[in-house]
PAVOMAR-795530 format. One record per residue: residue in three letters; x, y, z of N, C-alpha, C, O in turn. Coordinates in steps of 0.02 Angstrom, whole numbers. Each point is the difference from the previous one (the first is absolute). Layout:
# PAVOMAR-795530
atom type = ALA	nxx = X	nyy = Y	nzz = Z	caxx = X	cayy = Y	cazz = Z	cxx = X	cyy = Y	czz = Z	oxx = X	oyy = Y	ozz = Z;
...
END
This chain:
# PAVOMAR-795530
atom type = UNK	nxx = 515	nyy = 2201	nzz = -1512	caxx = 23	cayy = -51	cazz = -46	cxx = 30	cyy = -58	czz = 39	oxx = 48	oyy = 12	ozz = 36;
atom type = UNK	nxx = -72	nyy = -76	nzz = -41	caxx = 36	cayy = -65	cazz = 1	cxx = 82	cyy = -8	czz = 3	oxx = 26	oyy = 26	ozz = -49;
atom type = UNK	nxx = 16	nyy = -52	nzz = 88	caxx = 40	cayy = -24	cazz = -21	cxx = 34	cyy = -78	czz = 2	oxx = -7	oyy = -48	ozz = 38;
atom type = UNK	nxx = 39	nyy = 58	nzz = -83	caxx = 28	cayy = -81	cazz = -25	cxx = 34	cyy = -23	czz = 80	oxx = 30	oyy = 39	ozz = 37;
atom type = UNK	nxx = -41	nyy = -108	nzz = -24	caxx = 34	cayy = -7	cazz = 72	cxx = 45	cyy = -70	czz = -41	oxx = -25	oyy = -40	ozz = -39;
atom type = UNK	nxx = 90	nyy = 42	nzz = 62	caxx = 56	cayy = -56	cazz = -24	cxx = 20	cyy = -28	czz = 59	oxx = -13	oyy = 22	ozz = 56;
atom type = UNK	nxx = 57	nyy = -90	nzz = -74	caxx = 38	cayy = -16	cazz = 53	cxx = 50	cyy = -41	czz = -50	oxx = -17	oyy = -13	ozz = -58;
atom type = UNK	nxx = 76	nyy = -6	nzz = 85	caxx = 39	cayy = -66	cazz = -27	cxx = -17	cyy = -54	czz = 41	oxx = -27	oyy = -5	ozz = 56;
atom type = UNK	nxx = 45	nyy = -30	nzz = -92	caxx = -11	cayy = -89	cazz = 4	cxx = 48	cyy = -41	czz = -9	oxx = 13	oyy = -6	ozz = -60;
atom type = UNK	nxx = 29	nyy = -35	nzz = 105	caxx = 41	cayy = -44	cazz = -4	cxx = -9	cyy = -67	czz = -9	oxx = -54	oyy = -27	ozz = -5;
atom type = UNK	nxx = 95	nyy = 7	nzz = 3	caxx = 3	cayy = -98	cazz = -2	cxx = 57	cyy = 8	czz = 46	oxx = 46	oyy = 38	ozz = -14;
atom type = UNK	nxx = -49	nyy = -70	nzz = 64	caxx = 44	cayy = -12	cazz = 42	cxx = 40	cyy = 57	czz = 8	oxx = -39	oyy = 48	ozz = -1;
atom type = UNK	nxx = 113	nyy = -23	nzz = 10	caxx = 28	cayy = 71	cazz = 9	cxx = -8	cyy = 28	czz = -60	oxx = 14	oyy = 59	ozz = -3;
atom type = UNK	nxx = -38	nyy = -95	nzz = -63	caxx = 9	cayy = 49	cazz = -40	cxx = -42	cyy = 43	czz = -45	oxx = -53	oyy = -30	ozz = -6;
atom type = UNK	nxx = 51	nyy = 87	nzz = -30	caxx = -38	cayy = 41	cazz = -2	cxx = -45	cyy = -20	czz = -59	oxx = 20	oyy = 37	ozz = -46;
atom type = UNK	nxx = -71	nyy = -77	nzz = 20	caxx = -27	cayy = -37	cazz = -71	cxx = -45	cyy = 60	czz = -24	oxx = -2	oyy = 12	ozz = -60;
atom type = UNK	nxx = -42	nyy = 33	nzz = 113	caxx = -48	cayy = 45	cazz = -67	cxx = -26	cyy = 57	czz = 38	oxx = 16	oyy = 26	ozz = 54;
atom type = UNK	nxx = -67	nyy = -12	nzz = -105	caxx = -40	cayy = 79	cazz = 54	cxx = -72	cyy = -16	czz = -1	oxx = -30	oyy = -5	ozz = -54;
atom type = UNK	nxx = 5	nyy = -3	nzz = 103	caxx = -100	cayy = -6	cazz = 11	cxx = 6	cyy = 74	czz = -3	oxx = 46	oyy = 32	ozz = 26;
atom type = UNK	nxx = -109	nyy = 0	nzz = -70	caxx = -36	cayy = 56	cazz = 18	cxx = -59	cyy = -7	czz = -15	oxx = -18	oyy = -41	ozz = -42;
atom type = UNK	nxx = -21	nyy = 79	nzz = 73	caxx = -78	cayy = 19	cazz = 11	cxx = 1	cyy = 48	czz = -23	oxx = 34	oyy = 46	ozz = 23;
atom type = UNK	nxx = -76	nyy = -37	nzz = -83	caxx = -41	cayy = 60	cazz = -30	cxx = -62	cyy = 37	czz = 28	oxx = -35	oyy = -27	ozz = 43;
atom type = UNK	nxx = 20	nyy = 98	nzz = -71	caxx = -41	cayy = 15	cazz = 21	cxx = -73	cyy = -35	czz = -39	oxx = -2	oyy = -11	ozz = -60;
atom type = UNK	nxx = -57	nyy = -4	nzz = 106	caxx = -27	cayy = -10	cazz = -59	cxx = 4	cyy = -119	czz = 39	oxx = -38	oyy = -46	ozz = -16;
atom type = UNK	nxx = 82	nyy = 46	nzz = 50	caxx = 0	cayy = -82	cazz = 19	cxx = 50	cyy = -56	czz = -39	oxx = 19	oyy = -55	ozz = 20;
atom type = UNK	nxx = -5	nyy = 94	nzz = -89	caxx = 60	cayy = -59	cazz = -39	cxx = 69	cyy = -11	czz = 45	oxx = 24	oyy = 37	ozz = 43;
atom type = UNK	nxx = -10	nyy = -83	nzz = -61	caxx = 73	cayy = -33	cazz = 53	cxx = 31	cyy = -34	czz = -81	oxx = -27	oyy = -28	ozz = -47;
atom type = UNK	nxx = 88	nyy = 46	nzz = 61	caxx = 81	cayy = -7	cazz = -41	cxx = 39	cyy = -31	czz = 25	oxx = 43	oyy = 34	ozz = 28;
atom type = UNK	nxx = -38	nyy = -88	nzz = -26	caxx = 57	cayy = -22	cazz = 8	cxx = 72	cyy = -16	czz = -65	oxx = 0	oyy = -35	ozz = -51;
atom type = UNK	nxx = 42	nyy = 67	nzz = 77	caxx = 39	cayy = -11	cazz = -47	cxx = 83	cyy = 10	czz = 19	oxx = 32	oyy = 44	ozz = 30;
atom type = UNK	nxx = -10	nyy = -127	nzz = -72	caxx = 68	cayy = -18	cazz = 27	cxx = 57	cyy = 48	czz = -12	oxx = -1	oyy = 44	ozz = -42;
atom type = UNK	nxx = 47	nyy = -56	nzz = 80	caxx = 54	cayy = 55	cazz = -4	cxx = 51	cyy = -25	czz = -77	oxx = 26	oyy = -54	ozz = 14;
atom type = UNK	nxx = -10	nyy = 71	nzz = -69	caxx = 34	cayy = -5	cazz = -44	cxx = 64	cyy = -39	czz = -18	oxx = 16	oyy = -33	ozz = -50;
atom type = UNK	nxx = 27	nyy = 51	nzz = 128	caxx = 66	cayy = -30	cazz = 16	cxx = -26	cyy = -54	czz = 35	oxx = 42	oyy = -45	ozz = 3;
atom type = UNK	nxx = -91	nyy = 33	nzz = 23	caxx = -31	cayy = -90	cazz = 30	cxx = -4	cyy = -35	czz = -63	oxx = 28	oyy = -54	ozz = -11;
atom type = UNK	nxx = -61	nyy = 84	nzz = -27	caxx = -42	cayy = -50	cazz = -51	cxx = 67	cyy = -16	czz = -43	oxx = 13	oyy = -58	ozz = -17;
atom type = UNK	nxx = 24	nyy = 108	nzz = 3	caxx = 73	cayy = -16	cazz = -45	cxx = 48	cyy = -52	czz = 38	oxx = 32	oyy = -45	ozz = -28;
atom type = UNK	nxx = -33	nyy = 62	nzz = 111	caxx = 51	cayy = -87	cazz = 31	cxx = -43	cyy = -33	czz = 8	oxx = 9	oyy = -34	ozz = 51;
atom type = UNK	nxx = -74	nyy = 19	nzz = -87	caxx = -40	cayy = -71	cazz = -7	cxx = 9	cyy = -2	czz = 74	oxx = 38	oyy = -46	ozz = 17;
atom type = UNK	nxx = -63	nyy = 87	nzz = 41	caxx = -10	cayy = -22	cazz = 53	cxx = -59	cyy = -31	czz = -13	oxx = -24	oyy = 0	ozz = -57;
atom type = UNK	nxx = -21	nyy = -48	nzz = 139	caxx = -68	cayy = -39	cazz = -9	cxx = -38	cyy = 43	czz = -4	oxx = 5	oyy = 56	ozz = 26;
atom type = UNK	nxx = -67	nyy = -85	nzz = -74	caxx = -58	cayy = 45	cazz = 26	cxx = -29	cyy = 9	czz = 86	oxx = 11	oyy = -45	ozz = 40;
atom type = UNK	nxx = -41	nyy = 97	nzz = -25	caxx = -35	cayy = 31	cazz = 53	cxx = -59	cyy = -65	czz = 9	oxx = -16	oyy = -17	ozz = 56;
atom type = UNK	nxx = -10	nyy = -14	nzz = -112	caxx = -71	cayy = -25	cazz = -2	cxx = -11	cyy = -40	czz = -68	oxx = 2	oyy = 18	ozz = -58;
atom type = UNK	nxx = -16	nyy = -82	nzz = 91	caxx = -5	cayy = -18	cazz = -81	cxx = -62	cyy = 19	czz = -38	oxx = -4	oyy = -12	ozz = -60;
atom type = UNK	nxx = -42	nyy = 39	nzz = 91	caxx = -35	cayy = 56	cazz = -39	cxx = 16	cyy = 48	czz = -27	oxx = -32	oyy = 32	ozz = -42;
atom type = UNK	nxx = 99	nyy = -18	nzz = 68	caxx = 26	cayy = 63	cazz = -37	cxx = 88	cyy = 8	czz = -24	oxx = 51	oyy = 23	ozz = 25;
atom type = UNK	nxx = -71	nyy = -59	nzz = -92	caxx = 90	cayy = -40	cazz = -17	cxx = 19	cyy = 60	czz = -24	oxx = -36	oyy = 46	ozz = -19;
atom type = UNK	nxx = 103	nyy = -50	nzz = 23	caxx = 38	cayy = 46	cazz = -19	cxx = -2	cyy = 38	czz = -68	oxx = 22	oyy = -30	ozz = -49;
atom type = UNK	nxx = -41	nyy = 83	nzz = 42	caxx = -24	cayy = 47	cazz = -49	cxx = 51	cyy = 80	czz = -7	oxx = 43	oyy = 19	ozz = 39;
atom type = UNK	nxx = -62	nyy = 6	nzz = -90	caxx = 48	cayy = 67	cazz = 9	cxx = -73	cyy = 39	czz = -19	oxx = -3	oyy = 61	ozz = 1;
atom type = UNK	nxx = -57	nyy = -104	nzz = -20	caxx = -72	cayy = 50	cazz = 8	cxx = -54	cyy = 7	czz = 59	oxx = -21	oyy = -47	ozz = 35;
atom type = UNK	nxx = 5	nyy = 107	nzz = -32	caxx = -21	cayy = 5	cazz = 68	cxx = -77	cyy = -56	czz = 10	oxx = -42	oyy = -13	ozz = -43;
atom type = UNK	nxx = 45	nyy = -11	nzz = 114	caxx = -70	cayy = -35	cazz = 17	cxx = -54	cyy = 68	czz = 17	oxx = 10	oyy = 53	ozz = 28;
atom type = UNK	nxx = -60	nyy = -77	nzz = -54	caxx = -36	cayy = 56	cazz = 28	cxx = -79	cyy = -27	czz = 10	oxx = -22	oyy = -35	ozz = -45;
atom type = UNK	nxx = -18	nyy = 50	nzz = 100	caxx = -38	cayy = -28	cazz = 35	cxx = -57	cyy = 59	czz = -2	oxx = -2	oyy = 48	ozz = 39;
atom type = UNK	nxx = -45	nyy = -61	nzz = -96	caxx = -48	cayy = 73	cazz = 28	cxx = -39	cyy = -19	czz = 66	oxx = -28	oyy = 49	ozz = 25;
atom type = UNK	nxx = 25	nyy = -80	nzz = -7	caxx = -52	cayy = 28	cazz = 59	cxx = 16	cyy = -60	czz = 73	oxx = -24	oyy = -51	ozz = 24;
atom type = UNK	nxx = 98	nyy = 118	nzz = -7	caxx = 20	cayy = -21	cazz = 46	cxx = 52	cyy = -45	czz = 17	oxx = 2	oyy = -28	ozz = -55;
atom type = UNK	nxx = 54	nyy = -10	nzz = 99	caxx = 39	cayy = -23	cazz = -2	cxx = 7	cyy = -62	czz = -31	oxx = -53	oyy = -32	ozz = -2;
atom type = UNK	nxx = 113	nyy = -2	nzz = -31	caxx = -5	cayy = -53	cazz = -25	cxx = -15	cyy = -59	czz = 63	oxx = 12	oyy = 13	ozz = 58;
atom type = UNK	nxx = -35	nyy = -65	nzz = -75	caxx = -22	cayy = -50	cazz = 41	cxx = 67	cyy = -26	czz = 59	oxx = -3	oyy = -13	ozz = 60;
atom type = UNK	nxx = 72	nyy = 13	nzz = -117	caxx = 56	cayy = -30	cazz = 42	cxx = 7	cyy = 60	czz = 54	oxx = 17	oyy = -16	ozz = 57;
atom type = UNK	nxx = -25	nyy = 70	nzz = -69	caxx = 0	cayy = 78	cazz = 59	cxx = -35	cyy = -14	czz = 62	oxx = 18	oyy = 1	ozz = 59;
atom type = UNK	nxx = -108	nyy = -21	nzz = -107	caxx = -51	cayy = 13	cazz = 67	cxx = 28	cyy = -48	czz = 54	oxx = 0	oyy = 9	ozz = 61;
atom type = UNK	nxx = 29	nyy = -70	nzz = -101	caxx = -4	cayy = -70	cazz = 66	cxx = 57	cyy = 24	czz = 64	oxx = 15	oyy = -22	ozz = 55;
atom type = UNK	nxx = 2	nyy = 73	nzz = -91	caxx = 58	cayy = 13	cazz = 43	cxx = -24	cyy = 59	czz = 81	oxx = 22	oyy = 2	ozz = 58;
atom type = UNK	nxx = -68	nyy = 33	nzz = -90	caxx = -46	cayy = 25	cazz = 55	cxx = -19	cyy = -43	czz = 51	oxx = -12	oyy = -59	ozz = -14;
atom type = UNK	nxx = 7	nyy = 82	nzz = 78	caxx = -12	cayy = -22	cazz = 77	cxx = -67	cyy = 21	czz = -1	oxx = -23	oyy = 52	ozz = -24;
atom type = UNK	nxx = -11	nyy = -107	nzz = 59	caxx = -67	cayy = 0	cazz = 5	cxx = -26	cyy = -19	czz = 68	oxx = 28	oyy = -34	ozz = 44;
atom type = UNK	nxx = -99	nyy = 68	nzz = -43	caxx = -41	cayy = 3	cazz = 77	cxx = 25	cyy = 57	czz = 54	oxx = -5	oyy = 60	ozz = -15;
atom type = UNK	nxx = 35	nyy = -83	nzz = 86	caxx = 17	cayy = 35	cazz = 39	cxx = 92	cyy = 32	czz = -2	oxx = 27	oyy = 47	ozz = 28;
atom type = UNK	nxx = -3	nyy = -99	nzz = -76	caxx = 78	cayy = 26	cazz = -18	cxx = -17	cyy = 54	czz = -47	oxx = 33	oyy = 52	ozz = 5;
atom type = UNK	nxx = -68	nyy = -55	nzz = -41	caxx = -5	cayy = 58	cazz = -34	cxx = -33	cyy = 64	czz = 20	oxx = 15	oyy = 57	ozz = -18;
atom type = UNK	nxx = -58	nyy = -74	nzz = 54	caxx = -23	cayy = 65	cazz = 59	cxx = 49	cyy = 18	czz = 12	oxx = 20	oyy = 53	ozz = -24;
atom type = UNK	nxx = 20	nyy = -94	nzz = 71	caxx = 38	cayy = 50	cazz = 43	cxx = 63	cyy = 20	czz = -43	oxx = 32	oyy = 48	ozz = 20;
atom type = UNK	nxx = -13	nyy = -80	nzz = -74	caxx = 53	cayy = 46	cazz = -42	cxx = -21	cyy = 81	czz = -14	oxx = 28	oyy = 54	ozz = 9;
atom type = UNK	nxx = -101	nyy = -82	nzz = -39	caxx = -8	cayy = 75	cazz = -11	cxx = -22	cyy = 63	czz = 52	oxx = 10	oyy = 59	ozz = -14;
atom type = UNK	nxx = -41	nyy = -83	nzz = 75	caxx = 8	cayy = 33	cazz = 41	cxx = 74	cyy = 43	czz = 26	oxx = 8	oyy = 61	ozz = 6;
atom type = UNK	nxx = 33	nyy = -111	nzz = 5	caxx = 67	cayy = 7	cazz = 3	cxx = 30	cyy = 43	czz = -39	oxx = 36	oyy = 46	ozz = 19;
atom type = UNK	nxx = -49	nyy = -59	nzz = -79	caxx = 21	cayy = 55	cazz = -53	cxx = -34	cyy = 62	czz = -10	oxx = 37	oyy = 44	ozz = -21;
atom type = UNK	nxx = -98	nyy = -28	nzz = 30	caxx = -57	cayy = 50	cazz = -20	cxx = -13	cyy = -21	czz = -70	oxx = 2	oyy = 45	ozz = -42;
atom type = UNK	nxx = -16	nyy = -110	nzz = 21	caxx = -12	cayy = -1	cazz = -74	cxx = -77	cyy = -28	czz = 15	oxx = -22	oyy = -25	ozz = 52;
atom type = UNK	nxx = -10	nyy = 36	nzz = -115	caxx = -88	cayy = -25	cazz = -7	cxx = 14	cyy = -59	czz = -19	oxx = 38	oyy = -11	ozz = -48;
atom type = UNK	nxx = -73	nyy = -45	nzz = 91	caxx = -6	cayy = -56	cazz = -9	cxx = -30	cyy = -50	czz = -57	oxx = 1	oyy = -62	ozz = -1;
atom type = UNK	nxx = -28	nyy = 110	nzz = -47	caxx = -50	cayy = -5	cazz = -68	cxx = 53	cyy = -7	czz = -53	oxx = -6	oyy = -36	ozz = -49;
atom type = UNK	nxx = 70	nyy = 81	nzz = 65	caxx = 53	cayy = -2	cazz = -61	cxx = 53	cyy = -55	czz = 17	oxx = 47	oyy = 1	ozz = 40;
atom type = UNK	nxx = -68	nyy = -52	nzz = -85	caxx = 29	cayy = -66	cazz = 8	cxx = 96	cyy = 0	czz = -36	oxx = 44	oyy = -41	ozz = 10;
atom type = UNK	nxx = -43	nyy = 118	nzz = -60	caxx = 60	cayy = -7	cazz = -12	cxx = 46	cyy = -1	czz = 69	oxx = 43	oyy = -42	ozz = 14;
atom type = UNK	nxx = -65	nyy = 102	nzz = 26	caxx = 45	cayy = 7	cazz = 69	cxx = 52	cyy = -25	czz = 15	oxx = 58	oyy = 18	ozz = 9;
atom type = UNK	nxx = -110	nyy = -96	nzz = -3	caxx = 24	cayy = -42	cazz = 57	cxx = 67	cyy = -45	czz = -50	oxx = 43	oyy = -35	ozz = 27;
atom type = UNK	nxx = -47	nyy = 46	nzz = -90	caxx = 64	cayy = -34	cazz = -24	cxx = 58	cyy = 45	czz = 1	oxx = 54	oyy = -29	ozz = -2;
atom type = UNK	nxx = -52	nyy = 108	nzz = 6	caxx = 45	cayy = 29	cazz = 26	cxx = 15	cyy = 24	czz = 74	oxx = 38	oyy = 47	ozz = 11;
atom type = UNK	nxx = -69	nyy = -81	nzz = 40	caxx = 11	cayy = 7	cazz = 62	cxx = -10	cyy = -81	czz = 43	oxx = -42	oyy = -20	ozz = 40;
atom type = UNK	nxx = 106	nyy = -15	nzz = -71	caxx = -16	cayy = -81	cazz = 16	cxx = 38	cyy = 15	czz = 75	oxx = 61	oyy = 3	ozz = -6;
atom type = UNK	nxx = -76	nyy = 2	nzz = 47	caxx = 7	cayy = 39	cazz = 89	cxx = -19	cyy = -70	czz = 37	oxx = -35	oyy = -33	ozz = -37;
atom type = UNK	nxx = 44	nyy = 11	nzz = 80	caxx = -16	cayy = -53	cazz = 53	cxx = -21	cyy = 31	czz = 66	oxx = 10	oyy = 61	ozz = 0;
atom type = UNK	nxx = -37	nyy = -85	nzz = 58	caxx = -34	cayy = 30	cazz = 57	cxx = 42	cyy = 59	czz = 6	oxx = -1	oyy = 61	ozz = -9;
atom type = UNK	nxx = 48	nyy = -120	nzz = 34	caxx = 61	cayy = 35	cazz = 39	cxx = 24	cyy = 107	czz = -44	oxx = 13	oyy = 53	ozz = 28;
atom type = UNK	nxx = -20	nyy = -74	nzz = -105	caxx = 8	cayy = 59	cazz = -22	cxx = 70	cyy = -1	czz = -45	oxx = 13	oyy = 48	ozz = -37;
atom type = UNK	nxx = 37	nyy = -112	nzz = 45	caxx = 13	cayy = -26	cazz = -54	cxx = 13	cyy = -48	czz = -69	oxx = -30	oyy = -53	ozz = -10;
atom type = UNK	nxx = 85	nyy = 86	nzz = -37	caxx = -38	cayy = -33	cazz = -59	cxx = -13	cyy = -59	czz = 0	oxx = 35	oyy = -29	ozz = 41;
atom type = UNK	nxx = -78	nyy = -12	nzz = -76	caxx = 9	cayy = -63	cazz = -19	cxx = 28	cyy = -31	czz = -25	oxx = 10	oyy = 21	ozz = -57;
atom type = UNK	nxx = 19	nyy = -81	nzz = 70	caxx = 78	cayy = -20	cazz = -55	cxx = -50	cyy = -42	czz = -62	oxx = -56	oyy = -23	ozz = 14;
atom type = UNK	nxx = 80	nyy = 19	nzz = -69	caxx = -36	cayy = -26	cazz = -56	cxx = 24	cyy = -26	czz = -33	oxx = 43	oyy = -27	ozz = 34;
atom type = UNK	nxx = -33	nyy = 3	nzz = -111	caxx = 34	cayy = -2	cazz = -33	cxx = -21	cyy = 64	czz = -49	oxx = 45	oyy = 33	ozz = -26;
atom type = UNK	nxx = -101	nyy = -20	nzz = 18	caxx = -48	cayy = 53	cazz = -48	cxx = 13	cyy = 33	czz = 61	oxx = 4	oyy = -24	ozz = 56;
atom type = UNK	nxx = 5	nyy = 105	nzz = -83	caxx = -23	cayy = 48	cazz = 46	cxx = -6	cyy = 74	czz = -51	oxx = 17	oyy = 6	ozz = -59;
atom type = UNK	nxx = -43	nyy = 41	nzz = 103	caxx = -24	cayy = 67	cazz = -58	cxx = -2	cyy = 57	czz = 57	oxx = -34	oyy = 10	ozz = 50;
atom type = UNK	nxx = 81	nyy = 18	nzz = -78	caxx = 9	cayy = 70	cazz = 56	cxx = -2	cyy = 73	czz = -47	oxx = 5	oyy = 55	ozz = 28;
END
């Protein structure tokens, strides 16, 4: 059996929602409750502040994918990591730099 893979997602230090991956390829994103109630900013202005979940059948939302590392940075993340280079969620929960650490962002998803 499949399982659901999650991560959180910030805006700057603070904690705004949960990405998960379904079995099956659907992606969820959805804001954290106590964000959306202090009218913190949205994550994306594709994705304004809601208390209903986003949900993406087939595959990550667009503001996610752009966030993926591409060509040889993304090789070697996933080498680095042992992750398959085909699963494009990965690379938004392992935002890693050569060196091996994190990347500073304002968006980030751990």
């Amino acid at each position: 059996m499949a399982n659901t893979v999650w991560g959180k997602v910030y805006y700057k230090d603070t904690y705004a929602g949960r990405l998960q991956e379904e079995p099956g390829g659907r992606v969820v994103f959805t804001y954290d409750l106590a964000y959306v109630q202090e009218k913190q900013p949205a994550i994306a202005h594709t994705l304004p502040l809601s208390t209903q979940p986003y949900i993406s059948e087939s595959g990550l939302h667009p503001f996610f994918d752009n966030l993926v590392a591409e060509g040889w940075f993304r090789n070697a993340q996933a080498k680095a990591l042992g992750i398959d280079t085909k699963n494009r969620y990965f690379a938004v929960f392992y935002p890693v730099c050569w060196s091996g650490t994190p990347i500073s962002r304002a968006k980030s998803a751990i």
